[in-house]
C-alpha positions as CSV (number, residue, x, y, z in Angstrom):
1,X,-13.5,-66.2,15.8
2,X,-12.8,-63.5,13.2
3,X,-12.9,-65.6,10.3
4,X,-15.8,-68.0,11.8
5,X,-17.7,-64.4,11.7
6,X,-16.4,-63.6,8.4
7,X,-17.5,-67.0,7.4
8,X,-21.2,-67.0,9.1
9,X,-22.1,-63.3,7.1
10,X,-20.4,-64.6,3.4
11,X,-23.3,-67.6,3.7
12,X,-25.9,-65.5,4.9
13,X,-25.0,-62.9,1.8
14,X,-25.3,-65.4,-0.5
15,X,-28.9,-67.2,0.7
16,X,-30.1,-64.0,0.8
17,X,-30.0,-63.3,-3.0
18,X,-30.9,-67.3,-4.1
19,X,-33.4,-67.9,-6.3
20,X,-35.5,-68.7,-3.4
21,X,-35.9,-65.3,-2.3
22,X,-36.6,-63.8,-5.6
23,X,-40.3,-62.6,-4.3
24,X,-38.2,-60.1,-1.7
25,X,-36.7,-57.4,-1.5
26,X,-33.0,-56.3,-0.7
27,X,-29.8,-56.1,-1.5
28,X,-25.8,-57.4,-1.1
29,X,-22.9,-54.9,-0.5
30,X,-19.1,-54.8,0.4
31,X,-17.7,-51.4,1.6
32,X,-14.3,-50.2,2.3
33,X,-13.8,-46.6,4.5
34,X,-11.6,-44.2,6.0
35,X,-11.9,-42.8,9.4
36,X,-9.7,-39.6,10.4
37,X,-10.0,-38.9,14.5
38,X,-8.8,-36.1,16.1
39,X,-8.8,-36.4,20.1
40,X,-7.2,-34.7,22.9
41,X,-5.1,-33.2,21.0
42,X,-3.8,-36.2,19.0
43,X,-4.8,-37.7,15.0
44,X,-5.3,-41.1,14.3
45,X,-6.4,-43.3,11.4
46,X,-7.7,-46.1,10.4
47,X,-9.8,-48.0,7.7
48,X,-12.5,-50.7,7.9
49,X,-14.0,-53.5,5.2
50,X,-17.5,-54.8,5.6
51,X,-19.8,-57.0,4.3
52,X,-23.5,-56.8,4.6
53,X,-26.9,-58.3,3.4
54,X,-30.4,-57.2,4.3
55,X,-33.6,-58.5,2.9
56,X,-37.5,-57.5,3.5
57,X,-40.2,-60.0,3.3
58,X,-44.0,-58.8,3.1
59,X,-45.6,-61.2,5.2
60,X,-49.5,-59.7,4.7
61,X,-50.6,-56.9,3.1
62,X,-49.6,-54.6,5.6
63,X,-47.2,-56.3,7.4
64,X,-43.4,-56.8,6.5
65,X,-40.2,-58.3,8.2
66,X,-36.8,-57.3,7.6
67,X,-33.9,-58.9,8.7
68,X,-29.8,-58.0,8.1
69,X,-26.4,-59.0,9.5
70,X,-22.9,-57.6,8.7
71,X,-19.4,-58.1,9.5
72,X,-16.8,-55.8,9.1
73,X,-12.9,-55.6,10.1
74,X,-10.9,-52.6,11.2
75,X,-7.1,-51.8,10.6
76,X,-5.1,-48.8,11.8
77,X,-4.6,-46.4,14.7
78,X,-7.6,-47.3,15.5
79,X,-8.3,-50.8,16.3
80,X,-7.5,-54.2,14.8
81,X,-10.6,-56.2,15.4
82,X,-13.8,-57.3,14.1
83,X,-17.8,-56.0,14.5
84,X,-20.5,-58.5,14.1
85,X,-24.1,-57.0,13.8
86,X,-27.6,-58.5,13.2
87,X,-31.0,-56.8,13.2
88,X,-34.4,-57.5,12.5
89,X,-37.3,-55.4,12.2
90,X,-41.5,-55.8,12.0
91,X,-43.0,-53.0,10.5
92,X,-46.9,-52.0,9.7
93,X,-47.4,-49.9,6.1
94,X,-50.1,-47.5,4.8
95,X,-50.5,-46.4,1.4
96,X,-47.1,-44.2,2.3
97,X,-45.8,-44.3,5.8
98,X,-44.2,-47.3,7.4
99,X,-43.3,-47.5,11.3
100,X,-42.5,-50.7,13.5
101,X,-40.2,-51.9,16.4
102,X,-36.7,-53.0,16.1
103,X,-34.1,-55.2,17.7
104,X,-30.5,-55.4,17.4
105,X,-27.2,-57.0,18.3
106,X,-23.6,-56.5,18.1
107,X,-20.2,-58.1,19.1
108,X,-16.6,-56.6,18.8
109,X,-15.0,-59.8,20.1
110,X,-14.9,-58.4,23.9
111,X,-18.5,-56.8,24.3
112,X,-22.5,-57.5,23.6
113,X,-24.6,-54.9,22.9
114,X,-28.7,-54.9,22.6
115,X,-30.3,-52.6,21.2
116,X,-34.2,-51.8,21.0
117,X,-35.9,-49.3,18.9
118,X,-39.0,-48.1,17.1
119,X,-38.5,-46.9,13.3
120,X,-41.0,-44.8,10.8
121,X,-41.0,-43.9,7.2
122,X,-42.8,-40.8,5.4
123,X,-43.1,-41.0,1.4
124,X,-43.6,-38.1,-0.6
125,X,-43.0,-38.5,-4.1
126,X,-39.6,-39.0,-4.7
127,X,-39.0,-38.1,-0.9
128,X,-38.5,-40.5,2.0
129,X,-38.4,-39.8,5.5
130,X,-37.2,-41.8,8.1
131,X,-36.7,-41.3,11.7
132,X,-35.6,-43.8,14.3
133,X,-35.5,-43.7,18.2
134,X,-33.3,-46.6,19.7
135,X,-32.4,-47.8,23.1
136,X,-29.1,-49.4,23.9
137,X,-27.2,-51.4,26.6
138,X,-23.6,-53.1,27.0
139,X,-23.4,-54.9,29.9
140,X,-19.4,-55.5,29.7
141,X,-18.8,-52.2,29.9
142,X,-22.2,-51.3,32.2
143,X,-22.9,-48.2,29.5
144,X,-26.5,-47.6,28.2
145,X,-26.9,-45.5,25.2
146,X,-30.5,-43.5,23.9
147,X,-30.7,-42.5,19.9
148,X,-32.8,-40.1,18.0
149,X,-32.3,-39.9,14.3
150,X,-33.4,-38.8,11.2
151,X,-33.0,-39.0,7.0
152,X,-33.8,-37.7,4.0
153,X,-33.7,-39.5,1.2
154,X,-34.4,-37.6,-2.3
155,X,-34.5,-40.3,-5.4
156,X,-33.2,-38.1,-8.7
157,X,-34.6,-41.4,-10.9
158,X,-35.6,-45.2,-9.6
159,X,-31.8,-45.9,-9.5
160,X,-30.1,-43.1,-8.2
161,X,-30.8,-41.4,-4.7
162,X,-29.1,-38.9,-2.5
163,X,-29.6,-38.5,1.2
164,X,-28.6,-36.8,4.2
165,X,-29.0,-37.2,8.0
166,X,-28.7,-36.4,11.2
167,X,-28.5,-38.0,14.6
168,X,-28.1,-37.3,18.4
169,X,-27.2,-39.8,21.7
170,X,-26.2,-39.8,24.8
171,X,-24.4,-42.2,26.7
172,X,-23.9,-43.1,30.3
173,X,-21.3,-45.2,31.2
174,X,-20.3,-46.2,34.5
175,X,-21.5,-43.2,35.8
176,X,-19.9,-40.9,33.1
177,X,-22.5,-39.2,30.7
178,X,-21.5,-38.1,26.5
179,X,-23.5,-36.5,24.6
180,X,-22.9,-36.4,20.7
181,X,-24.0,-36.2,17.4
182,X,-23.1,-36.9,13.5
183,X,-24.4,-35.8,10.2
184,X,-24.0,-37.4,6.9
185,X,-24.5,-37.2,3.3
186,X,-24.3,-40.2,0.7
187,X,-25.6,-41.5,-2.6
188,X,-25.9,-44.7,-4.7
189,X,-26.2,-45.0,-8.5
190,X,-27.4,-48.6,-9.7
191,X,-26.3,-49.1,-13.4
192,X,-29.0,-49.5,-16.1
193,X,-29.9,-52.7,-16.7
194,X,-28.0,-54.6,-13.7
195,X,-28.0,-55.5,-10.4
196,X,-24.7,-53.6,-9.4
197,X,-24.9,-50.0,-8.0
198,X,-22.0,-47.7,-6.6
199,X,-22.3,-46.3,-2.6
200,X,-19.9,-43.4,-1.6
201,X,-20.7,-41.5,2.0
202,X,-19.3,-39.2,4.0
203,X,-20.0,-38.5,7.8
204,X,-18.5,-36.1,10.7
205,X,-18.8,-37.1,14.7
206,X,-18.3,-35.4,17.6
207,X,-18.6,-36.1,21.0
208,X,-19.1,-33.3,23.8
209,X,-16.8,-33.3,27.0
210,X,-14.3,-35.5,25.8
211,X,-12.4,-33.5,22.7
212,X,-13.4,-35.9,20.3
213,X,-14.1,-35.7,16.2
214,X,-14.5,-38.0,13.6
215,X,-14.8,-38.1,9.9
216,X,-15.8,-41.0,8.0
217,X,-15.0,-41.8,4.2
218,X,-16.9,-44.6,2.5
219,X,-17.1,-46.1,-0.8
220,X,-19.0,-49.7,-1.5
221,X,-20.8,-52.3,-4.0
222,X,-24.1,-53.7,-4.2
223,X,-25.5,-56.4,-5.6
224,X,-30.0,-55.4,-5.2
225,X,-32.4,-57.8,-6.0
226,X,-36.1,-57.9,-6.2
227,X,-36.7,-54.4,-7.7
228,X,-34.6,-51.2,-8.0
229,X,-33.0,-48.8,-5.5
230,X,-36.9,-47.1,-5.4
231,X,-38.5,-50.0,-5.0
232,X,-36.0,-51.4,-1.9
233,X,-36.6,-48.5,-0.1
234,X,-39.6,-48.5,-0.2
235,X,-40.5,-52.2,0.6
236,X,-38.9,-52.1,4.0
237,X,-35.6,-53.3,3.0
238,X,-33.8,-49.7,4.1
239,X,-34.5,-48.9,7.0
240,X,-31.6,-47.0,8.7
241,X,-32.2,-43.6,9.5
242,X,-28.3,-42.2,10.6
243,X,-25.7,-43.6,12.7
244,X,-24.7,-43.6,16.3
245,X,-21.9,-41.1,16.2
246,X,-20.4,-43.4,19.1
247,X,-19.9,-45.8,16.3
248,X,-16.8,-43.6,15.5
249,X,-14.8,-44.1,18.7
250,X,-14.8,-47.6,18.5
């Protein structure tokens, strides 16, 4: 199953930066990170290896759709399993603001989760703001999940941004409700003349009630094509505004 996953995201990496697609946007990347948890009393490890492709296609003036899918494989104290996830997104642009629904899946090998959401993006200058509000439900484990987050994005040159967010959810579970939250900071550098940028990230989680905290270490490469780091944000092709800090205890 793993490596039929593993398999399935590889091809759809690749199509996605063919020739064919050279009038969109978007961009290739492998990542490798480090997650440090303390809970209950007790520290655990463990690291996880992804791979990931998204790509935005302007379908009208106004109008663009994004898609993305990404596979990644932990190992640790953790867990020793894979995440498959696929999104797509339709969103409607002004001269600088973007906002649209999104819809999402994701599979750890034992549990499906759908997740539907609304997005919108803010630019100012070499500012982007994005926000995100998303709605989630796995039925295996009878545990819906509400998001609200947010990012900044600051763009030093065309090829080099920072950015920072923040995000809150709640959970309810089988009856059992979590609140929690994680904030982030991150960066990418894409070299002059190529393709290839550098990724590095850091993020801290906690979740309330249950003694739990997280901190995440990432590093990755990316392959963009279609324009520069500027330009793919811009164009629909990043979208994410922060991440569920249930994401962490998984």
């Amino acid at each position: 199953m793993k490596l039929r996953l593993f398999a399935t995201a590889a091809i759809a990496a690749a199509a996605l930066s063919a020739p064919a697609f050279a009038q969109t946007i978007g961009s290739v990347g492998v990542s490798a990170s480090q997650t440090e948890v303390e809970a209950g009393g007790f520290e655990v490890d463990g690291q996880a290896y992804a791979i990931d492709g998204v790509a935005a296609f302007k379908v009208s003036p106004n109008w663009t759709v994004t898609g993305n899918a990404a596979f990644g494989i932990t190992d640790g104290d953790l867990s020793d399993d894979g995440l498959f996830t696929a999104g797509a997104a339709a969103t409607y642009s002004g001269a600088d603001w973007r906002v649209g629904p999104t819809i999402g899946y994701a599979n750890d090998g034992d549990n499906d989760q759908f997740t539907f959401g609304g997005v919108a993006q803010k630019y100012i200058g070499n500012v982007t703001l994005s926000g995100a509000v998303t709605y989630a439900n796995v039925d295996d484990v009878d545990a819906d999940i509400w998001t609200v987050g947010g990012e900044v994005r600051y763009f030093v040159s065309d090829n080099f941004r920072i950015n920072g967010g923040l995000t809150w959810a709640t959970a309810d579970a089988g009856g059992i409700d979590v609140d929690g939250w994680s904030a982030g900071v991150g960066g990418e550098y894409q070299f002059a003349g190529t393709p290839l940028s550098i990724t590095g990230g850091y993020t801290h989680a906690t979740l309330d009630d249950v003694d739990f905290d997280a901190d995440i270490f990432s590093i990755g490469l990316r392959y963009t094509f279609g324009g520069d780091l500027k330009a793919r944000d811009r164009s629909g092709a990043d979208l994410g505004a922060g991440s569920s800090p249930f994401a962490s205890a998984f």
